[in-house]
N, CA and C atoms as a LAMMPS dump frame, in Angstrom:
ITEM: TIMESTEP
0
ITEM: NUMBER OF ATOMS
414
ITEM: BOX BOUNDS ff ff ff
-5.0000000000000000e+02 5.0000000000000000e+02
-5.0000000000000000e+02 5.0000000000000000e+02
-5.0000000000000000e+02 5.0000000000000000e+02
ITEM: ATOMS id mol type element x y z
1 1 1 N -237.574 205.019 248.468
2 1 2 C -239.019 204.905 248.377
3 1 3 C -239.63 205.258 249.733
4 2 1 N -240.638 206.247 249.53
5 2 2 C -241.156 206.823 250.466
6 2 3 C -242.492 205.492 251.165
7 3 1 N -242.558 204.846 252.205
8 3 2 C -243.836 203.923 252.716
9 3 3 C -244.578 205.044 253.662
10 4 1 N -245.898 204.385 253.204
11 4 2 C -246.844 204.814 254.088
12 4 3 C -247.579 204.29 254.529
13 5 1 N -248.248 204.556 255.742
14 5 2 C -249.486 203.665 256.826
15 5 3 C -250.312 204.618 257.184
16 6 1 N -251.498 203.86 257.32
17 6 2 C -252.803 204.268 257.872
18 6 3 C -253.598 203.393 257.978
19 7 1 N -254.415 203.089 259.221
20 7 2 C -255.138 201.916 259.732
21 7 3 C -256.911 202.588 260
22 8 1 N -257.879 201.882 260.201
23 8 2 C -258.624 202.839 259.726
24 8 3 C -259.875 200.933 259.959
25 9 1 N -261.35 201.779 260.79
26 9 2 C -262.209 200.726 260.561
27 9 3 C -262.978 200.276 259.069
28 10 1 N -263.111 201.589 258.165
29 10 2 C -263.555 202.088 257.027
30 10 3 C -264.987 201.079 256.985
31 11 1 N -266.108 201.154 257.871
32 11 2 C -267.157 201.084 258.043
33 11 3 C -267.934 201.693 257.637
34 12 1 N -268.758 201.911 256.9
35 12 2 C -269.569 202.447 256.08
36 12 3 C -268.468 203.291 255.3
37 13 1 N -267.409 203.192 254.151
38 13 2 C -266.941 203.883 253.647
39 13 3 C -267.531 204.842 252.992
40 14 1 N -266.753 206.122 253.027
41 14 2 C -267.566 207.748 253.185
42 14 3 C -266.337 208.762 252.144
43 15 1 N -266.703 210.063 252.116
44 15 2 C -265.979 210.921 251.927
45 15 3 C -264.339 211 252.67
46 16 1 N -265.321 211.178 253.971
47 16 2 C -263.685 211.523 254.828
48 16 3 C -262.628 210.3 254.562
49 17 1 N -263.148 209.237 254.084
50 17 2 C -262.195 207.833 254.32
51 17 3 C -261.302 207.882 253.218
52 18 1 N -261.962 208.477 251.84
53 18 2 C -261.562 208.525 250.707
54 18 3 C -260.36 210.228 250.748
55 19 1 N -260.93 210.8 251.601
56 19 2 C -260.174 212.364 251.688
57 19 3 C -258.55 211.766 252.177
58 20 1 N -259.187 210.96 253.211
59 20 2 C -257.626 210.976 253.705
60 20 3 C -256.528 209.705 252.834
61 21 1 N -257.237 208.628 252.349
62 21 2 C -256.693 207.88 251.532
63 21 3 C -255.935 208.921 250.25
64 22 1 N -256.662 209.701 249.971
65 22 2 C -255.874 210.355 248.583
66 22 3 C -254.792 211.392 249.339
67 23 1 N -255.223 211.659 250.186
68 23 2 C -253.966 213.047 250.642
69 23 3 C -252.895 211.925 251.228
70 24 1 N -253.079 210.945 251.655
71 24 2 C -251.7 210.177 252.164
72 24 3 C -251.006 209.339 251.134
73 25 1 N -251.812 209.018 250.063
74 25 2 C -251.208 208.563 248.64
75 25 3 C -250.058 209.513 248.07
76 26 1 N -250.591 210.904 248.154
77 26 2 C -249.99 211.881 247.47
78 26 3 C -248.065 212.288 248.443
79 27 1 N -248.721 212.266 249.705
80 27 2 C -246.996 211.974 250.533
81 27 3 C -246.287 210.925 250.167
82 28 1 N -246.478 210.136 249.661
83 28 2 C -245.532 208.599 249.517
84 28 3 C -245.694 207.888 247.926
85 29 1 N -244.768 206.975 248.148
86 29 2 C -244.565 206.28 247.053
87 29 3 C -245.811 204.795 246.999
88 30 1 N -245.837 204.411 248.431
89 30 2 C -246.416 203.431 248.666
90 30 3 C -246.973 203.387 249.302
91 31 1 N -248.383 203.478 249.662
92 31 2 C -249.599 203.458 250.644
93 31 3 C -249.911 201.919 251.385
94 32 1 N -249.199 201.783 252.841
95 32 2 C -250.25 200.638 253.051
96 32 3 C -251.503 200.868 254.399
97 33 1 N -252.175 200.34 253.909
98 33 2 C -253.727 200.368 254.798
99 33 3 C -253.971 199.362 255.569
100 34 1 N -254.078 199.237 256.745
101 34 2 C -254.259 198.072 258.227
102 34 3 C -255.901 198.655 257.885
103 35 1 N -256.789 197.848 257.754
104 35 2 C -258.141 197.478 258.125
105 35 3 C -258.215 196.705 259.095
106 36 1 N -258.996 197.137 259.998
107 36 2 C -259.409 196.868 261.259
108 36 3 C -259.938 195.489 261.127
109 37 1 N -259.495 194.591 261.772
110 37 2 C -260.704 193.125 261.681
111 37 3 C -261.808 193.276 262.813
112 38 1 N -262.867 192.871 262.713
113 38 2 C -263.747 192.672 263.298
114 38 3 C -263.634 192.284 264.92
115 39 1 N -262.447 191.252 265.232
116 39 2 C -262.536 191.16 266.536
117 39 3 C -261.798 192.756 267.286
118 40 1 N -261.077 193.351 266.155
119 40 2 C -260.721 194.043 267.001
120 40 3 C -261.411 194.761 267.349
121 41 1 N -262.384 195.575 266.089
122 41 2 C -263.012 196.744 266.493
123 41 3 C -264.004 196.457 267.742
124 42 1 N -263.837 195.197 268.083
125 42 2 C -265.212 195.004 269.647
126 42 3 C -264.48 195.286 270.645
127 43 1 N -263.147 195.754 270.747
128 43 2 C -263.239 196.128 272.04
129 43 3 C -263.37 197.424 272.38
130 44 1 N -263.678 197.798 271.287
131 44 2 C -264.687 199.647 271.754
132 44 3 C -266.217 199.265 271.89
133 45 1 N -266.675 197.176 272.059
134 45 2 C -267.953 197.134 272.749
135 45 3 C -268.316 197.721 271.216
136 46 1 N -268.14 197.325 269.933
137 46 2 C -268.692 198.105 268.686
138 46 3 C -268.438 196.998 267.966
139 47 1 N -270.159 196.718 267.045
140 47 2 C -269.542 196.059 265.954
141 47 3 C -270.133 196.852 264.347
142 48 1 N -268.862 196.088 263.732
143 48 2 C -269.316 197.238 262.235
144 48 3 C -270.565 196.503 261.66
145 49 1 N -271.535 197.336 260.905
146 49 2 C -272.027 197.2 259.961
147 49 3 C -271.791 196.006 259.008
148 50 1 N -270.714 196.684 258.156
149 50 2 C -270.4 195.667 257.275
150 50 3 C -269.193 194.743 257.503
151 51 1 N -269.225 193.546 257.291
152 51 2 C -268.055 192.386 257.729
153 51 3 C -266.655 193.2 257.075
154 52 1 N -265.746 192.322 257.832
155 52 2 C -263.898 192.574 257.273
156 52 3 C -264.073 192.495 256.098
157 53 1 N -264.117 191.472 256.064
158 53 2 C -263.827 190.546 254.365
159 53 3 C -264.242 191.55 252.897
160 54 1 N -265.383 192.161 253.575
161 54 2 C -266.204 193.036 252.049
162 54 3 C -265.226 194.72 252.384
163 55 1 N -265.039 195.582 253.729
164 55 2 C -264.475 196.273 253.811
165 55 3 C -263.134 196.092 254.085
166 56 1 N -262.172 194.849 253.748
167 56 2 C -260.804 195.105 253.482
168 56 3 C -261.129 195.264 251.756
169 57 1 N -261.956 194.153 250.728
170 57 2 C -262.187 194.5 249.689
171 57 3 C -262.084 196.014 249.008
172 58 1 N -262.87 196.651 249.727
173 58 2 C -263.332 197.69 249.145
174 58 3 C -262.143 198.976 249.307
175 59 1 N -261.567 198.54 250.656
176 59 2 C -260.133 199.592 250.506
177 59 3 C -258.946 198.78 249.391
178 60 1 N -258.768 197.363 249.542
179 60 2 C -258.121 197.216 247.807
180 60 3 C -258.67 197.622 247.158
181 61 1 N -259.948 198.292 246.388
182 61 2 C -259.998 198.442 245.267
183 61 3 C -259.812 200.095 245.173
184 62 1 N -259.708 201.047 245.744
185 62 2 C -259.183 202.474 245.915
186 62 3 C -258.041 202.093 245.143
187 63 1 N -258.148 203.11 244.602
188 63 2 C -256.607 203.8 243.652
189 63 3 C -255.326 204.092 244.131
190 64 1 N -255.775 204.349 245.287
191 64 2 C -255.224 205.18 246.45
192 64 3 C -253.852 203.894 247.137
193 65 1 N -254.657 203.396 247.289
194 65 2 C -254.187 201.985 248.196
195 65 3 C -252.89 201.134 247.085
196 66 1 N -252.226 200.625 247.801
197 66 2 C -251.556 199.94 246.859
198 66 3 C -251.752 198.48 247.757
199 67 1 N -251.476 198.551 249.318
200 67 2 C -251.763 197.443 249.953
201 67 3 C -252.608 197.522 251.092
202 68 1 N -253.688 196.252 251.139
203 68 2 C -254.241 196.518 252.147
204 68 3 C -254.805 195.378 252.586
205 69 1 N -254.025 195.384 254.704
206 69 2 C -253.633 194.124 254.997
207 69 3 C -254.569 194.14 256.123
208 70 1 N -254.849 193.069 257.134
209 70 2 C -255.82 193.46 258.187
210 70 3 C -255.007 193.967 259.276
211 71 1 N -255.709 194.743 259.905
212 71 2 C -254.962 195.137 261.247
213 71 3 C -255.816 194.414 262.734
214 72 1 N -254.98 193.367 263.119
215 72 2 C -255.155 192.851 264.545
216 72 3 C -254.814 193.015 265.885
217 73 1 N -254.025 194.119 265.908
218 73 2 C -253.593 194.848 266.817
219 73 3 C -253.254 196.233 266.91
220 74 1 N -253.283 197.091 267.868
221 74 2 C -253.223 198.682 267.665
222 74 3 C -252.033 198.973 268.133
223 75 1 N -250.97 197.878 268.034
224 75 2 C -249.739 198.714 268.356
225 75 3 C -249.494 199.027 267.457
226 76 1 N -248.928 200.167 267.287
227 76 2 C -248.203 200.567 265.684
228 76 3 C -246.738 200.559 266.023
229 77 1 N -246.268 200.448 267.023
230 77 2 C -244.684 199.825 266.715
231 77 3 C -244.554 198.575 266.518
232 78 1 N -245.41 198.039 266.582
233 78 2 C -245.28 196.524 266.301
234 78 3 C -245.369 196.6 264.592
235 79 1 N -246.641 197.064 264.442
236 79 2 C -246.638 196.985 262.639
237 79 3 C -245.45 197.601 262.154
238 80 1 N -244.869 198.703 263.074
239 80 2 C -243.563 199.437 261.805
240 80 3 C -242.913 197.791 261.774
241 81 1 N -242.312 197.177 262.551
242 81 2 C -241.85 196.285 262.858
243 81 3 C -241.25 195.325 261.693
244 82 1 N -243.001 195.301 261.301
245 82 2 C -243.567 194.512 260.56
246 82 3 C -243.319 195.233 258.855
247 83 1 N -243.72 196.603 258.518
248 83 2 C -243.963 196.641 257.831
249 83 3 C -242.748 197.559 257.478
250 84 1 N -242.007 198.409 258.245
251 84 2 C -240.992 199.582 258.226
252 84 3 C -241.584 201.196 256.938
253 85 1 N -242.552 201.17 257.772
254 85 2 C -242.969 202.51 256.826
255 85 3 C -241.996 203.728 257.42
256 86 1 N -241.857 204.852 256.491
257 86 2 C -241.553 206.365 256.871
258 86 3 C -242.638 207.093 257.403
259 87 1 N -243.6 207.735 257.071
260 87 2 C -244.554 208.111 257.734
261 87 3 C -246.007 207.314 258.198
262 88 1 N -246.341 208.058 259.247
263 88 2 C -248.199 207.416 259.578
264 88 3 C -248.825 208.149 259.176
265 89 1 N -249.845 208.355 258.852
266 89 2 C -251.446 208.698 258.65
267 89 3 C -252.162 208.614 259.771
268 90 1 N -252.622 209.59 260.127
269 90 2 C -253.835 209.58 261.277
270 90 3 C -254.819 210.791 261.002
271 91 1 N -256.066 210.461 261.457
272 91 2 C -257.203 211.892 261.603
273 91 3 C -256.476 212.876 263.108
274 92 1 N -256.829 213.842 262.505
275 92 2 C -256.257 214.676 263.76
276 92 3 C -257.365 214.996 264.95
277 93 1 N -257.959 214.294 265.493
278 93 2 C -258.862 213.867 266.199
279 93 3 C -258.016 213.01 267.202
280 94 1 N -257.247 212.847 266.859
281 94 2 C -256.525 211.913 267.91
282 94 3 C -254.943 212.672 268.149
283 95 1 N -254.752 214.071 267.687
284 95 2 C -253.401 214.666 267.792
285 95 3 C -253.661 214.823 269.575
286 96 1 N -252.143 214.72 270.055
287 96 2 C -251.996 215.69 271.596
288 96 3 C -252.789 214.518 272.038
289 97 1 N -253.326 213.365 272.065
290 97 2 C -253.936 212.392 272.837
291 97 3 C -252.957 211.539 273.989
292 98 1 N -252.815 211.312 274.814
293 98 2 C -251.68 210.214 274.936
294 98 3 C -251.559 209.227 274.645
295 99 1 N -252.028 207.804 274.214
296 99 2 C -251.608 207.183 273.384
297 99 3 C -251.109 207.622 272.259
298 100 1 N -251.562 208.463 271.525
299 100 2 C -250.633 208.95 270.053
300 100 3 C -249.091 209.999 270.549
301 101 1 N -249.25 210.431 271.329
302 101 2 C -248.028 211.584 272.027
303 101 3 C -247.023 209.936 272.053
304 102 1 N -247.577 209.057 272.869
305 102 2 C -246.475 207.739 273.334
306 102 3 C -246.03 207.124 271.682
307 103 1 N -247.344 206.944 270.804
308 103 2 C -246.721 206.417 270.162
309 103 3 C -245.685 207.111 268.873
310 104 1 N -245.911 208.905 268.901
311 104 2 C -244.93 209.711 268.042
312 104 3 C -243.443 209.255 268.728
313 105 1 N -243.441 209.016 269.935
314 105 2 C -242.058 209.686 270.6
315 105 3 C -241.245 207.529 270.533
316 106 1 N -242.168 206.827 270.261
317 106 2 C -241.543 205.531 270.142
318 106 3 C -241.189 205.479 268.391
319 107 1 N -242.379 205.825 267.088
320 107 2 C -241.866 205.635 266.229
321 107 3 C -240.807 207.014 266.062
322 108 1 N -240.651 207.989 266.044
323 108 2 C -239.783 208.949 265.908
324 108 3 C -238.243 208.724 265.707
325 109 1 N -237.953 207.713 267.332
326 109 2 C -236.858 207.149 267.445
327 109 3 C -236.662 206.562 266.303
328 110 1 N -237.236 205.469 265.334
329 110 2 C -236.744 204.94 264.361
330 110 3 C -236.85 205.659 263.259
331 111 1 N -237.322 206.903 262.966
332 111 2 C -237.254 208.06 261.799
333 111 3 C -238.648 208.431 261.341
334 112 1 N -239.704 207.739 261.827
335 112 2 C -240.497 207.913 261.517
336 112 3 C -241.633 208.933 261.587
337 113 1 N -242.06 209.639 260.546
338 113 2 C -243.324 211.087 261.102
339 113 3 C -244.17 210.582 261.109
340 114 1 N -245.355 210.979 262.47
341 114 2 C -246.845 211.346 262.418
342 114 3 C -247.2 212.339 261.249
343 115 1 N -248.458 211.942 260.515
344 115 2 C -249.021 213.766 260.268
345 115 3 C -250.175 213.368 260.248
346 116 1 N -250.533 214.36 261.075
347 116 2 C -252.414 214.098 261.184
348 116 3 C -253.155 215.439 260.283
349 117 1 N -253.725 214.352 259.473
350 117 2 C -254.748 214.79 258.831
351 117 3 C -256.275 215.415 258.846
352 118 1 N -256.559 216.846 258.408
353 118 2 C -257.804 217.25 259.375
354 118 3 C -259.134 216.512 259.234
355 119 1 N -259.874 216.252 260.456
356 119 2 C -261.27 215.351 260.438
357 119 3 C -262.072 215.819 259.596
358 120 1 N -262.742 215.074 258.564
359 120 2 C -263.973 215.584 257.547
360 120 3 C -264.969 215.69 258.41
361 121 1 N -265.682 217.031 258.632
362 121 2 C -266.175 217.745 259.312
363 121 3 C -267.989 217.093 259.012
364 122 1 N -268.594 216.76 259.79
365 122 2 C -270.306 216.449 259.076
366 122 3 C -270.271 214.842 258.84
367 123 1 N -269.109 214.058 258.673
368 123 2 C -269.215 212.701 258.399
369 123 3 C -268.41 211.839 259.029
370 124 1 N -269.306 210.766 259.62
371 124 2 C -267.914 209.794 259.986
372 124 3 C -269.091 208.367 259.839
373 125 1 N -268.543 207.18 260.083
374 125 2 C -269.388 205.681 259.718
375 125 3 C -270.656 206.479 260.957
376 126 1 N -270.292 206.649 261.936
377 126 2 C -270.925 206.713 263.156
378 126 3 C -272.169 207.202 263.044
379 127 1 N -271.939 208.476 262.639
380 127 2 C -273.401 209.39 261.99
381 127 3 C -273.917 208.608 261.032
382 128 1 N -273.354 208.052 260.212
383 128 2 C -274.503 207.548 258.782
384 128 3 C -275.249 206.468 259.383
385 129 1 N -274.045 205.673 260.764
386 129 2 C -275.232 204.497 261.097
387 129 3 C -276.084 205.097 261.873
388 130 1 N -275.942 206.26 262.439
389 130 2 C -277.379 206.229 263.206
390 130 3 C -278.403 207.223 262.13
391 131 1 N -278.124 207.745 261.318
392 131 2 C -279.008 208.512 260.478
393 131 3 C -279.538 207.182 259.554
394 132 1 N -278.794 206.108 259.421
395 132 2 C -279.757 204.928 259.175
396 132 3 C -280.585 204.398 259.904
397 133 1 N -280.203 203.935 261.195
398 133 2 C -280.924 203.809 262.187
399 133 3 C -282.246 204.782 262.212
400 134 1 N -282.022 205.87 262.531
401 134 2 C -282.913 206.854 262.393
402 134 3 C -284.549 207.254 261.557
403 135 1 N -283.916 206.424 259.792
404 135 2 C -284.445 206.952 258.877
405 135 3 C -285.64 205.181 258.87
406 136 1 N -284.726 204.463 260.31
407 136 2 C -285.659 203.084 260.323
408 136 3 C -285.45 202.089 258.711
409 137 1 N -283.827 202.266 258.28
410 137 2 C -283.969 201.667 257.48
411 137 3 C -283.354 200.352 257.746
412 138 1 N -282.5 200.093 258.762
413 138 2 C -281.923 198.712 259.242
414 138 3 C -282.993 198.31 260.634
């Protein structure tokens, strides 16, 4: 059985969130999804929109998903650890970065592939919150 991971704030869930949920379903047998908790995403000094609790919801209910657990930390050798997937999921927005270069060459050792997936081009939470912002509706 093929496992899979992908971690992900899924803040204002969008197109691109759903693009890459179905193309990483389709590599594996078993999809699991790390949703970001809330304390974590503050230390990019960012808080989401919508609470954990309603956006871990909403990635269980995707088709896509089979599990989806919170993610409290950004090591991902710690989660293989935890969870022993075969491949990761990532936007390729973060390929050739060094943190991701460190963390291919740590999971690798245990068999594991990166494949980064291309960024949905025009959308991300970021833009919709400020085109909300914008439109003066929050």
């Amino acid at each position: 059985m093929i496992v899979g991971y992908t971690t992900g704030v899924f803040d204002l869930f969008h197109i691109g969130h759903l693009n890459m949920l179905r193309n990483a379903k389709s590599m594996c047998d078993k999809l699991i999804v790390g949703v970001t908790t809330d304390e974590l995403v503050s230390y990019k000094n960012k808080k989401p929109l919508i609470p954990f609790e309603e956006r871990i919801e909403i990635v269980r209910s995707i088709k896509f998903v089979d599990v989806a657990i919170p993610q409290t930390s950004m090591e991902k050798f710690e989660a293989w650890k935890r969870l022993k997937f075969n491949i990761m999921f990532v936007g390729d927005d973060w390929y050739n970065t060094d943190k991701w270069n460190e963390y291919e060459t740590q999971l690798s050792k245990v068999g594991v592939k990166i494949i980064y997936f291309p960024y949905t081009n025009g959308i991300s939470s970021t833009l919709l919150s400020k085109k909300i912002r914008d439109a003066k509706i929050i």
